[in-house]
C-alpha positions as CSV (number, residue, x, y, z in Angstrom):
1,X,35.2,36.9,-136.1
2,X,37.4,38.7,-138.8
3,X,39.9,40.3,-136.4
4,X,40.7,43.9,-135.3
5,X,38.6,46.3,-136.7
6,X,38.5,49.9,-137.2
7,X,35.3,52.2,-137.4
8,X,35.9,53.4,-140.8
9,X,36.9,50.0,-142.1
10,X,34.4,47.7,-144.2
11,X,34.8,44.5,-145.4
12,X,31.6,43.6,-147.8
13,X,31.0,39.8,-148.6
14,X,29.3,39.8,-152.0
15,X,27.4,36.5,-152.9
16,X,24.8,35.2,-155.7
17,X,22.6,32.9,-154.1
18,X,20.9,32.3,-150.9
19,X,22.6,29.0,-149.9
20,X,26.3,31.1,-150.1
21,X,24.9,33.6,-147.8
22,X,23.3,32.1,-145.2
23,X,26.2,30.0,-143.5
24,X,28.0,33.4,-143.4
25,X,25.5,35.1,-142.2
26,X,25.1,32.7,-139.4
27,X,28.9,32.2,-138.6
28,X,29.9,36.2,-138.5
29,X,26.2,36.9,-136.9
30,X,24.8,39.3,-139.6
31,X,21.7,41.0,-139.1
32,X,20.1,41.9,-142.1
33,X,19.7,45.5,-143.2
34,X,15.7,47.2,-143.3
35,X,14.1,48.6,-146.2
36,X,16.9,47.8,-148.7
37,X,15.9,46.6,-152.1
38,X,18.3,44.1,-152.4
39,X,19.4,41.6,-149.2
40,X,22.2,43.4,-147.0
41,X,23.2,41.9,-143.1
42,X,25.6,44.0,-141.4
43,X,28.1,42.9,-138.1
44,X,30.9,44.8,-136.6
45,X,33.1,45.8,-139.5
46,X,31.5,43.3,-142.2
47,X,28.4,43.9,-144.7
48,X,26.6,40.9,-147.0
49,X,25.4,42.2,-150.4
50,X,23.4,38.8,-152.4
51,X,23.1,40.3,-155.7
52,X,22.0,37.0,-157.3
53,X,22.7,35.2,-160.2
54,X,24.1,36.6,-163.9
55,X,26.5,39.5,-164.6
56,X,23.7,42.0,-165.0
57,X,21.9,42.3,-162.0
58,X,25.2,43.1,-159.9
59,X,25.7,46.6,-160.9
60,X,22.3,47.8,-159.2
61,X,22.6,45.9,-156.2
62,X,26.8,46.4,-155.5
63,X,27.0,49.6,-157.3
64,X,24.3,51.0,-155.5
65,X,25.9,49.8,-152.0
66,X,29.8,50.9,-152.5
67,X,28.2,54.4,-153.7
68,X,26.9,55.0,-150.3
69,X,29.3,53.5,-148.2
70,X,32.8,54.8,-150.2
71,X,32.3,57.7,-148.8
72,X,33.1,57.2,-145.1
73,X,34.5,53.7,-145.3
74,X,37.8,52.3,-146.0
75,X,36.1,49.0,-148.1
76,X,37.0,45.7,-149.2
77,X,35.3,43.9,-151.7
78,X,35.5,39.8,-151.1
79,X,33.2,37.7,-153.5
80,X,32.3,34.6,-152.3
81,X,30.8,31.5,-153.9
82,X,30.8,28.3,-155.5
83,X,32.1,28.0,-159.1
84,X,32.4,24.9,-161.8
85,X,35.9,23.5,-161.8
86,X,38.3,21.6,-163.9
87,X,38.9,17.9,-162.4
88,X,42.3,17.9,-164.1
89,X,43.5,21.2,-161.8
90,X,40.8,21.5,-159.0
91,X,39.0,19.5,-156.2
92,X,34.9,19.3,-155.3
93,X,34.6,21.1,-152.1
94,X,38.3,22.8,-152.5
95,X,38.3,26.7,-151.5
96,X,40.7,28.5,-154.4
97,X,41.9,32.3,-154.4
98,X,41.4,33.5,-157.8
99,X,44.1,35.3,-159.3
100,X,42.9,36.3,-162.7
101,X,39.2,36.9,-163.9
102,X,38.4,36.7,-167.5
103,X,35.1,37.6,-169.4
104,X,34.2,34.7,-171.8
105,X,32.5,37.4,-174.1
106,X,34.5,40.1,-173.9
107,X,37.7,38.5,-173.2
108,X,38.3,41.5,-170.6
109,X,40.7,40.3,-168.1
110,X,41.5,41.4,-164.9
111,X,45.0,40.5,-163.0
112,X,44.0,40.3,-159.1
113,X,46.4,41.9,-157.1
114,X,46.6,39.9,-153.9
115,X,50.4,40.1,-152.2
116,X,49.2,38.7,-148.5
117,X,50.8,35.6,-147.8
118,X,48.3,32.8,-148.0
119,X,48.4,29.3,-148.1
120,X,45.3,29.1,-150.6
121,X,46.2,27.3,-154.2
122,X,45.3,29.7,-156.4
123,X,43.1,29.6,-160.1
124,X,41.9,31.7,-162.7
125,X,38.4,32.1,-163.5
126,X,36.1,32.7,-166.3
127,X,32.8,34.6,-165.9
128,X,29.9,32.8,-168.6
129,X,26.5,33.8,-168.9
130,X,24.9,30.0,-168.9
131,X,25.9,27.2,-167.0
132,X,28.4,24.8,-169.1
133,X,28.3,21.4,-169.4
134,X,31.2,19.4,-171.3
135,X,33.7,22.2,-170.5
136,X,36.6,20.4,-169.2
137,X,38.3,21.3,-172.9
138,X,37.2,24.5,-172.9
139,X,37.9,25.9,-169.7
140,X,41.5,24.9,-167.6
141,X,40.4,25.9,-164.1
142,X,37.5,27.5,-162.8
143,X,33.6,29.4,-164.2
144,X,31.2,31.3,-162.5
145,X,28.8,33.8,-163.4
146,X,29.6,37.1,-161.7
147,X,33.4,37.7,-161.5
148,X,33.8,39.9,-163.9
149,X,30.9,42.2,-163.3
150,X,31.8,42.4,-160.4
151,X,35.3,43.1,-161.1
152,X,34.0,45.9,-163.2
153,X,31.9,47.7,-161.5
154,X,34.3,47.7,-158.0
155,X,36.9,49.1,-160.0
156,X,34.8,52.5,-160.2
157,X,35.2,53.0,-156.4
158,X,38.0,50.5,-155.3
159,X,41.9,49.9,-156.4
160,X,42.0,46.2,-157.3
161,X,44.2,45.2,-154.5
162,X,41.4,45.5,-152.4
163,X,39.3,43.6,-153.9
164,X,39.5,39.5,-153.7
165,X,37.7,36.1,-155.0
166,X,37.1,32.8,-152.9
167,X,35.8,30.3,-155.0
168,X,34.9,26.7,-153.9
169,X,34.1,24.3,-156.4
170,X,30.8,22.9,-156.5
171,X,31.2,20.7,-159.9
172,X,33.0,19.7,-163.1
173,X,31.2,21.1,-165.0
174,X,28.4,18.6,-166.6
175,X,25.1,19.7,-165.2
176,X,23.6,16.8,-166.1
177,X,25.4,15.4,-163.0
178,X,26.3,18.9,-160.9
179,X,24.0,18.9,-157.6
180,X,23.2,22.7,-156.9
181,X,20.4,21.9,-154.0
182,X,20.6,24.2,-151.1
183,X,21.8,22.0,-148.9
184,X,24.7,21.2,-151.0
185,X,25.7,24.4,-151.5
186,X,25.3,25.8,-148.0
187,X,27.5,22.5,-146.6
188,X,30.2,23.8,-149.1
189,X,30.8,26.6,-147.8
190,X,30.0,26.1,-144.2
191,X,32.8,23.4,-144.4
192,X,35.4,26.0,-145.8
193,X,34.1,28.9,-142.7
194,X,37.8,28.0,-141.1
195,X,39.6,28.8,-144.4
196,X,37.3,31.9,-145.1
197,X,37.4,33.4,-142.1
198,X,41.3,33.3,-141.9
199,X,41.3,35.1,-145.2
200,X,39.2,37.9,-144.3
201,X,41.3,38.2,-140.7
202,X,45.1,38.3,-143.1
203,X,43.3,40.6,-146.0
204,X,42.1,43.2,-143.4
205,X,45.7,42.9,-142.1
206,X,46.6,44.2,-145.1
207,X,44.8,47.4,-145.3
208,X,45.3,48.2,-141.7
209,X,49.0,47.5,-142.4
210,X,48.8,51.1,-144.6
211,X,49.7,49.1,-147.5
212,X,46.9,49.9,-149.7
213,X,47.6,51.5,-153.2
């Protein structure tokens, strides 16, 4: 459970792919949402958004849901995923707090303004449009696929500080080797609920705290 809540709090989980979703959907009992076009499960005080994989589906599927629920909630925006990681400054199956985002083709970055006290390491990431193998020289810490677009379009109905990125690494980035099966996925994050669910509890802390720019 992710703590006290308050009616006109939200927090929304925004994933990419199916085997993200489901542990949480299972561990904060989510029931998904009716005659959506896009996959939504709703709890007490918590949403799931899957907006699926690449930069450019997320601004109809997340866009769409902050621009109905803005308007009577109090929302938090908390991306959560697997992401390809550097072995020289990151660990396979290792949960990370990202503290900048950077777009690998438009070299947009965005500073993440997270001041909880946390005992997460923290990374930056970089959001590609392809998966990368033989990055290691390229790319210091972590990739993904959707932080940035996502950074983008929350920032049209959010402050940044109330937005966040939980990122456990799934590979080193060589798909010749990388093992995205469900299974895989969906036992990485189920084995980082613990850590996840502590994070949500201290963020919401934070906004019911009053501290919220």
């Amino acid at each position: 459970m992710v703590g006290k809540i308050r009616k006109n709090e939200l927090q929304c989980i925004v994933t990419a792919l199916k085997a993200e979703s489901d542990p949480l959907i299972r561990f904060f009992d989510l029931t998904p949402e009716p005659n959506m076009q896009f996959p939504l499960f709703r709890g007490d005080g918590l949403a799931l958004v899957r907006v699926g994989v690449g930069k450019n589906k997320i601004a109809g599927t997340l866009g769409t849901f902050l621009k109905s629920e803005i308007k009577q909630k109090w929302v938090q925006v908390i991306n959560i995923g697997i992401a390809g990681g550097n072995p020289k400054s990151s660990r396979i199956g290792k949960c990370y707090l990202v503290n900048k985002v950077v777009d690998a083709e438009t070299n947009e970055t965005y500073n993440m303004d997270i001041s909880i006290k946390h005992n997460l390491d923290e990374r930056s990431i970089v959001t590609v449009t392809k998966g990368i193998s033989n990055g290691k020289d390229t790319y210091p810490q972590l990739i993904d696929m959707e932080a940035s677009s996502i950074c983008a379009v929350t920032q049209a109905y959010i402050p940044i500080n109330r937005l966040a990125f939980l990122k456990v690494v799934s590979d080193y980035m060589d798909l010749e080797v990388a093992n995205f099966s469900y299974d895989t996925i969906a036992g990485l994050i189920k084995d980082n609920l613990p850590i996840i669910n502590k994070f949500l509890m201290d963020f919401r802390f934070k906004i019911t705290s009053g501290n919220d720019a």
